[in-house]
N, CA, C and O atoms as a Tripos MOL2 file, in Angstrom:
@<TRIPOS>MOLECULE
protein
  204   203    51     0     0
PROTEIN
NO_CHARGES

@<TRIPOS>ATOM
      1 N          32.2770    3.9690  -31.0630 N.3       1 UNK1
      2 CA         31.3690    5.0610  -30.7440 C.3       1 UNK1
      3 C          30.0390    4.4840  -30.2650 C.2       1 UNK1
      4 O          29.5490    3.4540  -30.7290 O.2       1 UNK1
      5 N          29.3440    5.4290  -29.0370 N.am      2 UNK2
      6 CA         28.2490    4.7300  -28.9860 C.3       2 UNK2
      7 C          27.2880    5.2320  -28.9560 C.2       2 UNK2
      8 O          27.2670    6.2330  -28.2410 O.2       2 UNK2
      9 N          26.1480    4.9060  -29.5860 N.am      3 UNK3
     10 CA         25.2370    5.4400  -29.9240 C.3       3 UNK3
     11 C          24.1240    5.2080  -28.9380 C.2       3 UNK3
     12 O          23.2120    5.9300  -29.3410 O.2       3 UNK3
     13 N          23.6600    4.4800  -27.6880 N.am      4 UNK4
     14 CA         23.0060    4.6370  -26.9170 C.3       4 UNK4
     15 C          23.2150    5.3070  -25.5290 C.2       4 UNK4
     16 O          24.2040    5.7800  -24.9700 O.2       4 UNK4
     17 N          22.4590    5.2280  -25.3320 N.am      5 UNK5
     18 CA         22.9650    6.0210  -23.3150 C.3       5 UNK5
     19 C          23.1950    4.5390  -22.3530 C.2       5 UNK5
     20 O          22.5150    3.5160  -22.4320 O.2       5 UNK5
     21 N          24.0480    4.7270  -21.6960 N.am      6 UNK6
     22 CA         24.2240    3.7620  -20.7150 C.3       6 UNK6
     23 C          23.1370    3.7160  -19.6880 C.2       6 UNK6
     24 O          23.4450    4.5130  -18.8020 O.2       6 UNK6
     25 N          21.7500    3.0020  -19.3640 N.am      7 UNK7
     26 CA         20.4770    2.7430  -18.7760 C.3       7 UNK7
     27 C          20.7040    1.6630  -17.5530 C.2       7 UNK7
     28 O          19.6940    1.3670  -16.9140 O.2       7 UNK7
     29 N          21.7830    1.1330  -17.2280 N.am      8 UNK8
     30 CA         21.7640    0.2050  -16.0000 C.3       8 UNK8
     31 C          20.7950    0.5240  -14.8290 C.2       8 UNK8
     32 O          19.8160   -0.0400  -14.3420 O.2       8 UNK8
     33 N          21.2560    1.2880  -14.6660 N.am      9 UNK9
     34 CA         20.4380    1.8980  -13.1330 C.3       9 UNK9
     35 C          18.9630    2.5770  -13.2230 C.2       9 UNK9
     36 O          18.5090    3.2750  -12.3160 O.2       9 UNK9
     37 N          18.2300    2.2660  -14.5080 N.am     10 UNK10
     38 CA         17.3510    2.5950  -14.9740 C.3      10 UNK10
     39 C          15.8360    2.3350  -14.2040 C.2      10 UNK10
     40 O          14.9720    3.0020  -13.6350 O.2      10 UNK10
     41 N          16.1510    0.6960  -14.6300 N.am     11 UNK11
     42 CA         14.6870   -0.5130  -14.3960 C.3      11 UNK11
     43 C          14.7670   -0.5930  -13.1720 C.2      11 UNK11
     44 O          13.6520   -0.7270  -12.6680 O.2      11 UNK11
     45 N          15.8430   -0.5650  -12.2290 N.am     12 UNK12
     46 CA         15.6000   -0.2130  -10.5620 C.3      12 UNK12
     47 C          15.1210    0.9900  -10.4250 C.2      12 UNK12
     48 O          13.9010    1.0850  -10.2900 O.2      12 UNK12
     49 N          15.9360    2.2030  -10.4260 N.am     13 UNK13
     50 CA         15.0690    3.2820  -10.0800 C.3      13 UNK13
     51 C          13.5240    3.2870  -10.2100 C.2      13 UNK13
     52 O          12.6910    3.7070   -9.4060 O.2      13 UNK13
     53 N          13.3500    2.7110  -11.4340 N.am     14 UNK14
     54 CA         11.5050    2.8450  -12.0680 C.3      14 UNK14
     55 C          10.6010    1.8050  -10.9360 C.2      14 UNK14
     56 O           9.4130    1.9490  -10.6440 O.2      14 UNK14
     57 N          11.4760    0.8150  -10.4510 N.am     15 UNK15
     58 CA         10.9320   -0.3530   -9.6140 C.3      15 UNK15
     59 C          10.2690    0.6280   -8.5290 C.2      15 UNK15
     60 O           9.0700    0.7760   -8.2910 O.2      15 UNK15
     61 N          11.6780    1.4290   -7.7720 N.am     16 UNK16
     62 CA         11.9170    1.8340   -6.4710 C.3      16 UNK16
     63 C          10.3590    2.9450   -6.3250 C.2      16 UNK16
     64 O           9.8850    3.1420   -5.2070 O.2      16 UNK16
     65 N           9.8780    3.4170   -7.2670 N.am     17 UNK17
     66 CA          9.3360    4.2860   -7.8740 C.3      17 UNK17
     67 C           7.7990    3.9550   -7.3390 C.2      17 UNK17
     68 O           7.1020    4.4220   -6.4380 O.2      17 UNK17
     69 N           7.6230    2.9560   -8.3010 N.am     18 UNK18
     70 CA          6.0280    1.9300   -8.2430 C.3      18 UNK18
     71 C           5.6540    1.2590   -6.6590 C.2      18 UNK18
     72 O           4.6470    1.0320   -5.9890 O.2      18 UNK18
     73 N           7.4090    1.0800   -6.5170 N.am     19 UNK19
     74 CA          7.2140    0.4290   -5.2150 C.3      19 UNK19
     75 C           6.2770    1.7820   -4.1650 C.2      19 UNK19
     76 O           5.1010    1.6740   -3.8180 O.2      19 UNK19
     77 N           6.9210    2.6160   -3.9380 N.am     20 UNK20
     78 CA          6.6760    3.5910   -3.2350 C.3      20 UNK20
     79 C           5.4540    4.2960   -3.3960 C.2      20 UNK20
     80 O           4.7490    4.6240   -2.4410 O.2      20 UNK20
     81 N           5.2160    4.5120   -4.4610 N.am     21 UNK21
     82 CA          3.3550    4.7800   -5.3050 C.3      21 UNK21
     83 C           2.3770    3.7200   -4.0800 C.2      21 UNK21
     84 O           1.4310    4.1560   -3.4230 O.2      21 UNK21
     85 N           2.6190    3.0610   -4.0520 N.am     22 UNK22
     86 CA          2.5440    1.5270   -3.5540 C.3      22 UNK22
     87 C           2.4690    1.7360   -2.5490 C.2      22 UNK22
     88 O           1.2500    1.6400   -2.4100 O.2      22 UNK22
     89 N           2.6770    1.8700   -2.0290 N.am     23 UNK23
     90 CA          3.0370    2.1860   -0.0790 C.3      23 UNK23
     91 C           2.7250    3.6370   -0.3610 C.2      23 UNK23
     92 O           1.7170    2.9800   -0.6210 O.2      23 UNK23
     93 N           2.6150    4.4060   -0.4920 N.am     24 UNK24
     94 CA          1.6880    5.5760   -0.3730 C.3      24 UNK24
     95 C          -0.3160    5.5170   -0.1790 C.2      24 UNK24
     96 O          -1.1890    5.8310    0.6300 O.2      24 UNK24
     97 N          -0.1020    4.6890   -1.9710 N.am     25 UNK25
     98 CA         -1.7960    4.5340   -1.4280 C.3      25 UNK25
     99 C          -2.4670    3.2990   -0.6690 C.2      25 UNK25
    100 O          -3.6590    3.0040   -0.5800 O.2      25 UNK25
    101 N          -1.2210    2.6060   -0.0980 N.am     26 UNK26
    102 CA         -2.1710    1.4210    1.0810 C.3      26 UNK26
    103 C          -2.3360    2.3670    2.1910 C.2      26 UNK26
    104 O          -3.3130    2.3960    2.9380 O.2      26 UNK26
    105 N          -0.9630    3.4000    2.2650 N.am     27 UNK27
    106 CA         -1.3810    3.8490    3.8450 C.3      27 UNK27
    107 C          -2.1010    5.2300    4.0160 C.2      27 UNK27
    108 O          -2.0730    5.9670    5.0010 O.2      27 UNK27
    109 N          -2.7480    5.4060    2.8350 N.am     28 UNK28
    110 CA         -3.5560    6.1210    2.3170 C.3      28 UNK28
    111 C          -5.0220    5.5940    2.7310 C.2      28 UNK28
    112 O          -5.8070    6.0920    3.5380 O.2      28 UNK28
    113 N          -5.1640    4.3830    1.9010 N.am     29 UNK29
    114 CA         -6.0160    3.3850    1.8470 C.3      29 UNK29
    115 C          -6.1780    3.2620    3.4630 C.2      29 UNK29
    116 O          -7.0750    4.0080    3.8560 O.2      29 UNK29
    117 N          -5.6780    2.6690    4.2990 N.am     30 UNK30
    118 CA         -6.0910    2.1400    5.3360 C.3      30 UNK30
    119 C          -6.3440    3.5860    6.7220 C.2      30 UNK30
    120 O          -6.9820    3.4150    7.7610 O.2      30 UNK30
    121 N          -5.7560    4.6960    6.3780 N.am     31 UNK31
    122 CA         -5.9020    5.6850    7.0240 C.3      31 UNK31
    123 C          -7.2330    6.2600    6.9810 C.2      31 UNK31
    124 O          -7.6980    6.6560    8.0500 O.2      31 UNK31
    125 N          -8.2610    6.4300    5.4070 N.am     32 UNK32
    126 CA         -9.6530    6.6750    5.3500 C.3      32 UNK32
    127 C         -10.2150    4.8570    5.8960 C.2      32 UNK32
    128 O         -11.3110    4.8710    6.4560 O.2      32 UNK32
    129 N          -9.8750    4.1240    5.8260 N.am     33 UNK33
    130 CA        -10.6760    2.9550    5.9960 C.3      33 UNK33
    131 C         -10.7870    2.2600    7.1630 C.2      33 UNK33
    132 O         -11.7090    1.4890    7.4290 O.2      33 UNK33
    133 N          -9.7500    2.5560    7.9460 N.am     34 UNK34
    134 CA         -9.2760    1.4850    9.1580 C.3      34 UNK34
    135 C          -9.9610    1.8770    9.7710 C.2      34 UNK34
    136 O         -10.3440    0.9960   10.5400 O.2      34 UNK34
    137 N         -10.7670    3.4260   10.0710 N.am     35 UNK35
    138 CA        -11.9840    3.3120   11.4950 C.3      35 UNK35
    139 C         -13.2800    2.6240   11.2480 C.2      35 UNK35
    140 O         -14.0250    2.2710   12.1620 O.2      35 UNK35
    141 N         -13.5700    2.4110    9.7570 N.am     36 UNK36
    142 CA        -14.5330    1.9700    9.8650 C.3      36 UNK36
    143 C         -14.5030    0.6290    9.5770 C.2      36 UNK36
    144 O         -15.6030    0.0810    9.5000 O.2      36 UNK36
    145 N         -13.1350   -0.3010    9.3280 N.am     37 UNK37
    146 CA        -13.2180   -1.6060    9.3760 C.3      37 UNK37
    147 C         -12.8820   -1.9750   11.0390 C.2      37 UNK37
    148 O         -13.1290   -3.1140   11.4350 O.2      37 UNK37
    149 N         -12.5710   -1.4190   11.5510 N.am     38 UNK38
    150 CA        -12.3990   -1.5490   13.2120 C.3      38 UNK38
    151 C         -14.1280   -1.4650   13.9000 C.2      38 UNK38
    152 O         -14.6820   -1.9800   14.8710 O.2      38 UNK38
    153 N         -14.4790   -0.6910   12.9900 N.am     39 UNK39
    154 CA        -15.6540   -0.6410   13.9160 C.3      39 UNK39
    155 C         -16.5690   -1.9320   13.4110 C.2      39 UNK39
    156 O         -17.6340   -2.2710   13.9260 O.2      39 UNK39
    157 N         -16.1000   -2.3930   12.6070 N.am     40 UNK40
    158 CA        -16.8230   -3.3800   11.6720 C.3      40 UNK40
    159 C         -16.8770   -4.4300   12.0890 C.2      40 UNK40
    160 O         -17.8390   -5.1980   12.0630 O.2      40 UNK40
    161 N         -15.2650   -4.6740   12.7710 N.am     41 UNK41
    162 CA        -14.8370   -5.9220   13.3820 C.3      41 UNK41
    163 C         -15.6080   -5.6390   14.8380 C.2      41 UNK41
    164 O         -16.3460   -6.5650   15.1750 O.2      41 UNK41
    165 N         -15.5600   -4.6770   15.6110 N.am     42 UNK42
    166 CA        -16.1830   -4.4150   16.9980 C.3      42 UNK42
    167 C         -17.4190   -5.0090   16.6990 C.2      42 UNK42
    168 O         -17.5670   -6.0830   17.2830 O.2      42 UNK42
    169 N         -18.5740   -4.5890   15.8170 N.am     43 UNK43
    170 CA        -20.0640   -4.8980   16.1230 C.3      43 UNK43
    171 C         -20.0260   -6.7440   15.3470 C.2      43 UNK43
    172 O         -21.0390   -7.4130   15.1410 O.2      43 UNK43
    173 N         -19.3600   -6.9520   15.2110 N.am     44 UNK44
    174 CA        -19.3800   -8.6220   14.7180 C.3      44 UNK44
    175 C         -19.1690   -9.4700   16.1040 C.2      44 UNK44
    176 O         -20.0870  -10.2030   16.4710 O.2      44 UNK44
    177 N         -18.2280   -9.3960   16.7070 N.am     45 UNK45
    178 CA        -17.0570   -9.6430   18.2890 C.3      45 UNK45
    179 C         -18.7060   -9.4980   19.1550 C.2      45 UNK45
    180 O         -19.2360  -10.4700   19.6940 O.2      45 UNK45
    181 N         -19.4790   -7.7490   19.1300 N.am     46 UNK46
    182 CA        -20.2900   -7.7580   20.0800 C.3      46 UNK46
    183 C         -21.2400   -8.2680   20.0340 C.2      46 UNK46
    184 O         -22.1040   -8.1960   20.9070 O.2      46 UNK46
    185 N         -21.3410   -9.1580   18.6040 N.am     47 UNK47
    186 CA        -22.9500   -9.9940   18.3280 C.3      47 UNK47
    187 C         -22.5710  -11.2210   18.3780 C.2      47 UNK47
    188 O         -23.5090  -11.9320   18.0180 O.2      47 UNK47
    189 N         -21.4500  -11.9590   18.7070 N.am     48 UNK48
    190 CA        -21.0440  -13.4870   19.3480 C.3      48 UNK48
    191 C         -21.7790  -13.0940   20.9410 C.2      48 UNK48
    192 O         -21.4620  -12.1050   21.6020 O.2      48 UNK48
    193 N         -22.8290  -14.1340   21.3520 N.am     49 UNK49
    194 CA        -22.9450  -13.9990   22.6890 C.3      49 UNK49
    195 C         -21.5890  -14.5220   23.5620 C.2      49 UNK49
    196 O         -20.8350  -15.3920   23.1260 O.2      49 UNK49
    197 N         -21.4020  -13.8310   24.8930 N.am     50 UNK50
    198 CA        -20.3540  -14.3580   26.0080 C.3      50 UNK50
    199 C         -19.2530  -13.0920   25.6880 C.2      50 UNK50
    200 O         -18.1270  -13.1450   26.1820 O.2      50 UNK50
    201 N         -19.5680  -12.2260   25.0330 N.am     51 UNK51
    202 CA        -18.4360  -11.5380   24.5280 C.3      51 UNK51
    203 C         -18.2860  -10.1340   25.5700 C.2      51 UNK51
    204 O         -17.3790   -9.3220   25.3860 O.2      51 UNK51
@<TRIPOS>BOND
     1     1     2 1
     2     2     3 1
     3     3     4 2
     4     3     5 am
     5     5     6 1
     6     6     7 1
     7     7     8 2
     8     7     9 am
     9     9    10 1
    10    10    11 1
    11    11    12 2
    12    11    13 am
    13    13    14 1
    14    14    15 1
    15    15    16 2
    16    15    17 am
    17    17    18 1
    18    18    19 1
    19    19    20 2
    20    19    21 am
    21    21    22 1
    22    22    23 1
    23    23    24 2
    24    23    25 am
    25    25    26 1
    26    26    27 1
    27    27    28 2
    28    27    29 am
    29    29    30 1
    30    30    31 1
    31    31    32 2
    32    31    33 am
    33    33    34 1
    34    34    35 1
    35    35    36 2
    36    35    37 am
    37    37    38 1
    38    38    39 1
    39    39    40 2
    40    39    41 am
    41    41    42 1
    42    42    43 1
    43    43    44 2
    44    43    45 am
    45    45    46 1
    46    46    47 1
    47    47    48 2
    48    47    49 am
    49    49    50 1
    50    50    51 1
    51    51    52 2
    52    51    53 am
    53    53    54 1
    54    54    55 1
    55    55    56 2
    56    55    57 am
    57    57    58 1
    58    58    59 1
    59    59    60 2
    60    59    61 am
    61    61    62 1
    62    62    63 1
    63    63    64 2
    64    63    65 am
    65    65    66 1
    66    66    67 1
    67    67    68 2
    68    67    69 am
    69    69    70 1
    70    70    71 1
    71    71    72 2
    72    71    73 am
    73    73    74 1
    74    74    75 1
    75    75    76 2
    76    75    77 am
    77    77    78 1
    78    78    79 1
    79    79    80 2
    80    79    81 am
    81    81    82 1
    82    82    83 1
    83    83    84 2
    84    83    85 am
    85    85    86 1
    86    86    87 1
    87    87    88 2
    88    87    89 am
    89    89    90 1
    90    90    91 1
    91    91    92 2
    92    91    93 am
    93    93    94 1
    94    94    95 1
    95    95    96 2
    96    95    97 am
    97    97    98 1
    98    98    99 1
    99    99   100 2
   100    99   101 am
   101   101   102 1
   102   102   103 1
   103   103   104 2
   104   103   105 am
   105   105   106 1
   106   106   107 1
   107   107   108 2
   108   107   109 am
   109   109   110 1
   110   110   111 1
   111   111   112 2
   112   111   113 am
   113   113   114 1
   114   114   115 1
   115   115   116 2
   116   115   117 am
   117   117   118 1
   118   118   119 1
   119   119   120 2
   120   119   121 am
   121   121   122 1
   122   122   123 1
   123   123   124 2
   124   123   125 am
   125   125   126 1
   126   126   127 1
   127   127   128 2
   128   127   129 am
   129   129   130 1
   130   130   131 1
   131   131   132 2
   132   131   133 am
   133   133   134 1
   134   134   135 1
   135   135   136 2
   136   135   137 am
   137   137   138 1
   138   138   139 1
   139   139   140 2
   140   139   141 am
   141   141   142 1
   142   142   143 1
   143   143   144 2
   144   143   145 am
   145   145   146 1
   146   146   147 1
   147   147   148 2
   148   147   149 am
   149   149   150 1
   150   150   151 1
   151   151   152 2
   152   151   153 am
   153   153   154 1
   154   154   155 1
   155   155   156 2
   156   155   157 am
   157   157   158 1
   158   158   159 1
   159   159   160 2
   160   159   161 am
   161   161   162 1
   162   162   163 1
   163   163   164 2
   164   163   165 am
   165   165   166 1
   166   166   167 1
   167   167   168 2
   168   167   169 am
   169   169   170 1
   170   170   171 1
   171   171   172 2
   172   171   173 am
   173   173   174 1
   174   174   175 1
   175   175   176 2
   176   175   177 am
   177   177   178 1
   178   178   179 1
   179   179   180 2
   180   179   181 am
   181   181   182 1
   182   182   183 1
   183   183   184 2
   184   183   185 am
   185   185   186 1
   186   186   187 1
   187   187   188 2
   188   187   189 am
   189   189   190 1
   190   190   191 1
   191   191   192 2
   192   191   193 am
   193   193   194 1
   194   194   195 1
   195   195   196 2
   196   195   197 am
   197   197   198 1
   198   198   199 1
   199   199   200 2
   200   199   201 am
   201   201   202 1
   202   202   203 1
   203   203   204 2
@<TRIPOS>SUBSTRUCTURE
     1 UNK1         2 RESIDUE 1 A UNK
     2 UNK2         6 RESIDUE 1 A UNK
     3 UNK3        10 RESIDUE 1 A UNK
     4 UNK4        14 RESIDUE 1 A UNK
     5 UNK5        18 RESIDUE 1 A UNK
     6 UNK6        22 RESIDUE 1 A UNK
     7 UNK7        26 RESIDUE 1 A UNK
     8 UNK8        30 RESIDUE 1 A UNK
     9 UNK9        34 RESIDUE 1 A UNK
    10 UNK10       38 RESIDUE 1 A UNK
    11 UNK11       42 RESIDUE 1 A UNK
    12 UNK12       46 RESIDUE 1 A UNK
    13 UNK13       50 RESIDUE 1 A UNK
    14 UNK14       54 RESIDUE 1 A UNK
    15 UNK15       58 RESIDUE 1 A UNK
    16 UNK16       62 RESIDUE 1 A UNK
    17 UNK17       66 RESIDUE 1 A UNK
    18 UNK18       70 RESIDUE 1 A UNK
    19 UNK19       74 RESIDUE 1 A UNK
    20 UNK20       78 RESIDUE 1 A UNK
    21 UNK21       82 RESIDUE 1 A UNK
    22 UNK22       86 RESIDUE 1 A UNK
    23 UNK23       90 RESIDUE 1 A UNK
    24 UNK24       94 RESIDUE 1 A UNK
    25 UNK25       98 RESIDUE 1 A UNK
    26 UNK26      102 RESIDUE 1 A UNK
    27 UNK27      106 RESIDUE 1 A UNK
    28 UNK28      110 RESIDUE 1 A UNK
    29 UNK29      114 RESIDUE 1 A UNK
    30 UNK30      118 RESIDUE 1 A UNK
    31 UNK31      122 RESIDUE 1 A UNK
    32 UNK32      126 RESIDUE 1 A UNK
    33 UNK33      130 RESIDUE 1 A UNK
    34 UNK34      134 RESIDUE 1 A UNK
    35 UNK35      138 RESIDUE 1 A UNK
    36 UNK36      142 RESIDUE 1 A UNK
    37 UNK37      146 RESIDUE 1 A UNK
    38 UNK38      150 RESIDUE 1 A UNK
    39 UNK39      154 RESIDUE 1 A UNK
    40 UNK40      158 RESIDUE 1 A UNK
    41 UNK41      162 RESIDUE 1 A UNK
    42 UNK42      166 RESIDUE 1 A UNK
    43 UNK43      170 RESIDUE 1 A UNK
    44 UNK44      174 RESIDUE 1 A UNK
    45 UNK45      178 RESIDUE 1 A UNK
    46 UNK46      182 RESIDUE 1 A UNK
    47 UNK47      186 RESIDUE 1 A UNK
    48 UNK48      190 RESIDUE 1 A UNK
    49 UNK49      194 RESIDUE 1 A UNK
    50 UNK50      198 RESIDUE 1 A UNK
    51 UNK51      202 RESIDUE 1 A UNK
């Protein structure tokens, strides 16, 4: 008789989970951030003279 639940497929699902949390808020993250690190990189590029 058994007294626990069979959990194999458990600790992946929970992985698949975090993973995805994960990749939600980078492209979260870089969607509020990326215009203003672009513009960040532009005025650096336009203060090297010859540029």
């Amino acid at each position: 008789m058994r007294f626990h639940k069979d959990e194999h497929g458990q600790g992946l699902a929970e992985y698949g989970i975090i993973i995805l949390l994960v990749g939600i808020a980078v492209v979260a993250a870089l969607a509020l951030l990326g215009p203003a690190v672009g513009n960040l990189y532009s005025s650096v590029v336009t203060g090297f003279p010859g540029y």
